[in-house]
N, C-alpha and C positions, 0 to 999 in steps of 0.2 A: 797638430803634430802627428806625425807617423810612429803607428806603435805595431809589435810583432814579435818575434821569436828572435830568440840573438841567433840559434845557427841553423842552418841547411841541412834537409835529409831526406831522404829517399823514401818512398814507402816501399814498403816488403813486398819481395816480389816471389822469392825463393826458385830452385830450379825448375830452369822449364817456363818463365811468366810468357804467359798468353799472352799474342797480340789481342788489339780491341777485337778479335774473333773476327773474322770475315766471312763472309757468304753463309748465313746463317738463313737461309730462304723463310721456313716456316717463322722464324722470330719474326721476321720483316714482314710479311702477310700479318701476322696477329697484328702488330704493332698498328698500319693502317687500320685493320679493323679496329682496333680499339680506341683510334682516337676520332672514327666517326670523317675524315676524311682524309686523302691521300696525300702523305706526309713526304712529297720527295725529297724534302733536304736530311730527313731524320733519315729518311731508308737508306740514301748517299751514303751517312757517316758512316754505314758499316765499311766500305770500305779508306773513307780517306782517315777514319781513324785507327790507321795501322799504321801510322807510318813510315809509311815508303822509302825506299829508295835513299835511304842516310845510311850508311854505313858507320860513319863515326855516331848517329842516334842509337844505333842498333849498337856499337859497342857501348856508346854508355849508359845503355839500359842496362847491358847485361855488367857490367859494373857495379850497377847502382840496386840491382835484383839479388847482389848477395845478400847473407838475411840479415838487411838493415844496417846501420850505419853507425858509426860510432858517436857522430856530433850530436850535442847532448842529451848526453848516456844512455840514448839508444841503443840495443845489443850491436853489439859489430859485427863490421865484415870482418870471416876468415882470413888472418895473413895479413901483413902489413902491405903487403904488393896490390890486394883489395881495398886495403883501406883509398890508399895514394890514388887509387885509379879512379875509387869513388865520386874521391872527395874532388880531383880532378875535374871530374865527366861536371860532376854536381856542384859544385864552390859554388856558395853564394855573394861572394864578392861583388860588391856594387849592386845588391839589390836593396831597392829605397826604405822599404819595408825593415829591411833585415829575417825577412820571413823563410821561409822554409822554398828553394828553388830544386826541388824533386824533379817539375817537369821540364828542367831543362835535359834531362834525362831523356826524352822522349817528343819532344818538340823539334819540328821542323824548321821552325823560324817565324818571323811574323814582329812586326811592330804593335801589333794594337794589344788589348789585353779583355780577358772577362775578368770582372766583377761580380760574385754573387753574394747576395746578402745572406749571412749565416743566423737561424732564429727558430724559438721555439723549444719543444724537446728533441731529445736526440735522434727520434727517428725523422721528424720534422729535417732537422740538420743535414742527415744521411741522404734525403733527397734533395734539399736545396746540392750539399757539395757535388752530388752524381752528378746534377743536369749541368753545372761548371766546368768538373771534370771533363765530360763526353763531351762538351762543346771544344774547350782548350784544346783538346786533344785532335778531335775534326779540324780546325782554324790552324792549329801553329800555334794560336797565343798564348800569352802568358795568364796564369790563374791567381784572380787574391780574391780574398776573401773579407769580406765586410764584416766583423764579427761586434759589432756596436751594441747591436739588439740585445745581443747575449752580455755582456757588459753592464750595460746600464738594466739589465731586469733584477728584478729583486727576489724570479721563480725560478728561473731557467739561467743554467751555468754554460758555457763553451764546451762541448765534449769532444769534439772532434779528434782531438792531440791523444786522445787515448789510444787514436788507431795508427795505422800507420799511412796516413796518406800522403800526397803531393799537392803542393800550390806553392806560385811563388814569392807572395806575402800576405799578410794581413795590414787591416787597418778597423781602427776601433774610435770614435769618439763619444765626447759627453753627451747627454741629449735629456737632459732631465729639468731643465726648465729653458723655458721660451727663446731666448736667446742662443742659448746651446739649440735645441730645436731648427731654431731660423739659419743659424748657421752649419749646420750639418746639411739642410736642405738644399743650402743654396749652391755650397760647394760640391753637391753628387751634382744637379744639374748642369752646373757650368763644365766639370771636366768630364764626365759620361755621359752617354747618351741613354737614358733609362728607358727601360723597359719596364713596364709592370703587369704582371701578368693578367690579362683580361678575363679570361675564362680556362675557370679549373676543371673542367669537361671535354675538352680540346688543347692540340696542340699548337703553342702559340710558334707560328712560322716566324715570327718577326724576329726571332732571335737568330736565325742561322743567316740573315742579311746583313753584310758587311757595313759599317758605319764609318763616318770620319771618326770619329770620339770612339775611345773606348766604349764595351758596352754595360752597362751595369743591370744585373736580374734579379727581379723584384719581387717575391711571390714564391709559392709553394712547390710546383713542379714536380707534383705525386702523377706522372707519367711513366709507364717505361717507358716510353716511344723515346725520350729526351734519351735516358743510358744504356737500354739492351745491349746494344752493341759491345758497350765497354762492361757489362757483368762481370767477365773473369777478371779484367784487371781489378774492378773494383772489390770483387770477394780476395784478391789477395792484396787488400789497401787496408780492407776492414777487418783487420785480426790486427791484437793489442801488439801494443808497441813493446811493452814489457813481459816479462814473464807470468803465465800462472799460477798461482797457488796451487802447488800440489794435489790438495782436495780438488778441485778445480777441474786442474787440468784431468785427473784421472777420472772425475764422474762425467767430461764431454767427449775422455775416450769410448766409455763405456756405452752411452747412451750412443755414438755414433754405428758401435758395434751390435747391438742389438735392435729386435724391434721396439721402436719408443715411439712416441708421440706425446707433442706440448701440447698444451690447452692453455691458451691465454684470456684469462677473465679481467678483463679493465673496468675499473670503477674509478671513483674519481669526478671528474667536473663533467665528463664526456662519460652519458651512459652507453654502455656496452650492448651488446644483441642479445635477445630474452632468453632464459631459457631452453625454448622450446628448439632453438638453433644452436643450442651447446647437445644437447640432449643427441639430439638428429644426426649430427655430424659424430659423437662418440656412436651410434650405433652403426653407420657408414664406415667408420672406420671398423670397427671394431669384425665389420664383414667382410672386408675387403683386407684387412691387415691382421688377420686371426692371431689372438695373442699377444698384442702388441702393450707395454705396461706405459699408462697414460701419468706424465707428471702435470701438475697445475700450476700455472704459472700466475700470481692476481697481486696487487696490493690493496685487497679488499676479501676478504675472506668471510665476509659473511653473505655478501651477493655473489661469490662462488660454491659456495654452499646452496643457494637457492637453485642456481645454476646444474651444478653440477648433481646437489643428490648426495648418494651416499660415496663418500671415501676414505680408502681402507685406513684402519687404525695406525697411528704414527709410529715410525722405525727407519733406519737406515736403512734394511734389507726391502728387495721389493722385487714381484713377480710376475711373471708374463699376465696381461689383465686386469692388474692389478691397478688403482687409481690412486695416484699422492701428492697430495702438496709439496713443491720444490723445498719450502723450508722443513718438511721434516726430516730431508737430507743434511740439511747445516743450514750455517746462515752464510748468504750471500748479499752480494751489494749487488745494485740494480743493473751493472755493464757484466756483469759475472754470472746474473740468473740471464742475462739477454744471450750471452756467450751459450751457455748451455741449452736455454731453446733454442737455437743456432742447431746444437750438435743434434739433437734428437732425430730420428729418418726424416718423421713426420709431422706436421702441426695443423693443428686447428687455431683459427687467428680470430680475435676479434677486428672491431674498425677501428686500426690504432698500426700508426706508421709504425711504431717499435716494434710490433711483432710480425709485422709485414718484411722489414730487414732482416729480422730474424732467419723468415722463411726464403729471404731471394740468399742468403748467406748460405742456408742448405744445400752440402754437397753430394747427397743423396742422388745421384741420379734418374733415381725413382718413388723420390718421394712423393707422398700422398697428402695434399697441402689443401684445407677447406677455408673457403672464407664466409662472411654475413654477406648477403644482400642486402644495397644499400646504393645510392647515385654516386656513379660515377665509380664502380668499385671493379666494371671489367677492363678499366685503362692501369687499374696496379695490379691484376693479375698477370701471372707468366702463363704459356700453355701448361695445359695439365690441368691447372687448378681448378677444384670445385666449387662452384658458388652454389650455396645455399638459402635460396626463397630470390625474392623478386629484387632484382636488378632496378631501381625504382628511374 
């Protein structure tokens, strides 16, 4: 059976949404380099994901970019004349799913559809939906999202819906014992054409070739080469659907307005970069960004300790150089501290998709963003970014 969202909505686009950015020359130089060979379908998107030449697309993007939508209880559009125009541009009327048809907002047309499989943790997720998005977007097609994985795990929840993005449904089934298994398998093969990702080291070209079958994508897709293009749409997909908490929202204005820098220490099942790379990177910055008051961001506070060293005694208040633990500002839940490493100028990252979103979310223009060495870690940096020790 088909399962999904009962209504339609737009991801936030606010005034002003950027097209997918065109002619972005130095992005598209890095991007080849980074993925080790010459990506011309990836380099193309930059321009055919603008799409072109619709004028009814282009009005109803800009319908659908008021901030957000009313269907369900998402904030609304300004004025009832917004809401109709939205809901208009965007009705998800007759989609099979019942899922959420935002990109018809922004779509060209097109009969086939992507497929991408949603899975893992959240930042996991964020790169599976980008490499979707930037394709649907390129193509015309239509986007859903396979969120099975997330469904049937017993670790890892669906986060997506916190944001505000676009696709034009979901589909979810059982898959937890053999039967369920065999049939979940057998039905992705017969109506898409899968792809599975071969190598996480490269970009896999197979997917910008046009198929009979829908295409379904299979794999991780920790590339920029898959979404630079689409960044800005995507930094204004990836902000909550809902309001923030007051505390919240005032310590991301704070931190955006000051010199700050995250420090993301992971611990957990995936150990994190030694010491000796938390250390190095605080004294880099700390040369380069004078003053700058570092928050820590861990769910493991005794291997950011080891990490980190000494940090300043616990209090609300806190000052330029200063070092602290995010929670001894309050307590936050884990899309909330992610949000505010988000706001910060600056970060230091471990090897850990969550705080790599973090940092492409950063609207600093000039932010000062370090990462670990480690394989395969110059294809998720953006220019700018500093790597630290040996790219293995």
């Amino acid at each position: 059976m088909w399962t999904g969202s009962a209504t339609p909505f737009c991801g936030q686009a606010g005034e002003g949404k950027p097209e997918c950015v065109k002619g972005i020359e130095p992005a598209a130089s890095a991007k080849a380099d980074r993925s080790g060979k010459g990506i011309e379908p990836a380099a193309s998107a930059k321009a055919d994901c603008s799409v072109k030449g619709s004028e009814p697309a282009a009005s109803a993007e800009a319908a659908c970019s008021g901030k957000g939508t009313e269907a369900g209880g998402r904030s609304g559009l300004q004025g009832k004349e917004r809401k109709s125009a939205a809901e208009a541009a965007c009705s998800g009327k007759g989609t099979e799913t019942g899922g959420r048809s935002g990109l018809q907002c922004v779509r060209n047309g097109g009969n086939g559809m992507i497929v991408i499989k949603i899975g893992d943790g959240m930042g996991n997720q964020m790169y599976n939906y980008a490499c979707g998005y930037a394709l649907s977007r390129k193509t015309g097609e239509k986007l859903k999202l396979d969120i099975s994985e997330c469904d049937n795990s017993t670790l890892r929840d669906y986060e997506l819906d916190f944001f505000r993005v676009c696709y034009d449904g979901k589909e979810s089934f059982p898959n937890r014992n053999v039967w369920q298994k065999i049939y979940k398998r057998l039905r992705r093969n017969i109506l898409y054409h899968v792809i599975i990702e071969k190598d996480w080291y490269a970009v896999d070209e197979r997917i910008y070739k046009k198929t009979l079958r829908s295409r379904y994508l299979h794999g991780y897709w920790q590339n920029t080469a898959y979404f630079l293009d689409c960044l800005p749409e995507l930094r204004e997909m990836f902000v909550p659907r809902e309001p923030l908490r007051a505390e919240v929202q005032e310590l991301s204005e704070r931190f955006a307005a000051h010199e700050t820098c995250a420090i993301h220490v992971r611990g957990g099942d995936i150990g994190g970069p030694p010491p000796e790379y938390f250390r190095e990177a605080i004294r880099r910055m700390r040369e380069e960004r004078p003053g700058a008051a570092f928050f820590v961001f861990t769910n493991d506070k005794k291997k950011a300790a080891e990490c980190i060293g000494d940090v300043t005694q616990p209090g609300r208040s806190w000052q330029p150089g200063e070092i602290r633990y995010i929670s001894d500002l309050g307590t936050f839940t884990d899309k909330e501290e992610f949000l505010l490493m988000s706001a910060c100028q600056n970060q230091i990252l471990s090897n850990s998709s969550f705080s790599a979103w973090a940092a492409y979310l950063n609207r600093n223009p000039n932010a000062l963003v370090m990462v670990p060495g480690y394989k395969g870690v110059g294809q998720t940096c953006l220019d700018g970014w500093q790597i630290i020790g040996k790219e293995c």
